[in-house]
N, C-alpha and C positions, 0 to 999 in steps of 0.2 A: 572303634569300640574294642577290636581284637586288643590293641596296646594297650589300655586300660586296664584288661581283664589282667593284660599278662603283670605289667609293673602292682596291681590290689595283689595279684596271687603269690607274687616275689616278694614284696612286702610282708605281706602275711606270715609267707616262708622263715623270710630273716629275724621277724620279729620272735617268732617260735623258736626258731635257732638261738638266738642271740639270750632265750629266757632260759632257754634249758640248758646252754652253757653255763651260763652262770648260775643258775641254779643248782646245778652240778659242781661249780667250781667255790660256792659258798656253802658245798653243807657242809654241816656240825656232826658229828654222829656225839652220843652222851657217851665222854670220856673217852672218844677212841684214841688212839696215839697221834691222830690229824684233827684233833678238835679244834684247837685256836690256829690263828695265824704262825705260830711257832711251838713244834710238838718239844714238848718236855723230854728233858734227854732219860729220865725216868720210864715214860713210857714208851719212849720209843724202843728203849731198850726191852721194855716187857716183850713189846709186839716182835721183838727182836729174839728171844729167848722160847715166846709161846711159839714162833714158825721154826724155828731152830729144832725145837724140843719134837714138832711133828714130821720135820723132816730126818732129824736125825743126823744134824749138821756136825761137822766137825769146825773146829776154833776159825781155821781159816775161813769156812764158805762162810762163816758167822760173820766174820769179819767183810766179806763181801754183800751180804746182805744187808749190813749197817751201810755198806758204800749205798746200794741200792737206796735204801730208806730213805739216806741224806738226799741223795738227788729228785727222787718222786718228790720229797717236802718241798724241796728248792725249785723245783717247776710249777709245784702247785701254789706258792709261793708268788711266783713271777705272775704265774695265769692271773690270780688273787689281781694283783696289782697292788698299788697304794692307797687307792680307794676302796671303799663299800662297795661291794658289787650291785647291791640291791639298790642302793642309792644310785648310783650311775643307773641303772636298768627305770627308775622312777622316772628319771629326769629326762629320760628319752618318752617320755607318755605323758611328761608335765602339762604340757603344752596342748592346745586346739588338735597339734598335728605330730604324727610323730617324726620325731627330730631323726631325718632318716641320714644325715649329715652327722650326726651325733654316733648315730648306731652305726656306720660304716666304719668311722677314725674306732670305736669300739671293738670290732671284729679286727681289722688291722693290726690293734692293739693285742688284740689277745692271739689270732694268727701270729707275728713276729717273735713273741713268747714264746709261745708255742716252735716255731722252728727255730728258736733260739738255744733252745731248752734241747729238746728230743734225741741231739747226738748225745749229749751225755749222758741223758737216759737209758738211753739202746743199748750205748755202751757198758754202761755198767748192768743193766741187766741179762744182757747178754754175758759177760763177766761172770756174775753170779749165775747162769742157770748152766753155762758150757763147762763150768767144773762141778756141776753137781754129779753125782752118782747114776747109773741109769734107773734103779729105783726110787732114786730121788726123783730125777725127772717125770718119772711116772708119775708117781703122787702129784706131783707139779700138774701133769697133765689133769689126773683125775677130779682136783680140787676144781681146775679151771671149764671142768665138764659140770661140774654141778651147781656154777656160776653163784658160790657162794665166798664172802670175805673170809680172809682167815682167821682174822680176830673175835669174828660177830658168832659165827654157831661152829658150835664143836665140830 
């Protein structure tokens, strides 16, 4: 009965895991510069300009902040996959049972992305934030204590 309990509660686990990933890795926000599968070089540039303008960037970090952009899109991107994500997450619950075959190659799938991706992530934001200013940093810090976006509230 113990294995039982434990493979309902692992189960249970991954499936929560596997909803909130991707529930996370398909929102939309209205008009943010990651709204579609491909952010328009319009607004990325805004979102580029509007963090620019509250850190008080000069041309280069600006220019490292676009490196930054491109890369978060390009992994959120990859995590996305080439499917729906909702549709894949459906297709695991299709069925009498869930297809836990299914949701493994899933997780796989978005893990190797995932470590696929994340050096040149680091990298570059690493990049971008070790030549910022120390009061840039700060604010850097300050924004990420109040765990608010930076595009969403003033």
């Amino acid at each position: 009965m113990k294995r039982f309990i434990k493979k309902t509660l692992l189960g249970l686990f991954g499936g929560a895991l596997i909803v909130g990933s991707l529930g996370a890795c398909s929102h939309r926000g209205p008009g943010g510069w990651q709204s579609g599968t491909e952010a328009s070089p319009e607004s990325r540039a805004r979102m580029v300009e509007k963090i620019g303008s509250r850190l008080d960037l000069d041309a280069a970090q600006k220019q490292k902040l676009a490196v930054l952009a491109d890369r978060l899109q390009a992994q959120r991107a990859a995590l996305r996959g080439a499917s729906d994500p909702r549709a894949d997450m459906r297709a695991l619950f299709a069925g009498s049972r869930l297809d836990q075959a299914g949701a493994k190659k899933l997780i796989d799938e978005k893990t190797t992305a995932l470590q696929a991706g994340s050096p040149a992530v680091i990298a570059a934001a690493a990049d971008f934030f070790d030549n910022l200013r120390p009061e840039q940093q700060q604010k850097v810090r300050e924004f990420m204590e109040r765990g608010r976006r930076w595009g969403r509230h003033g």
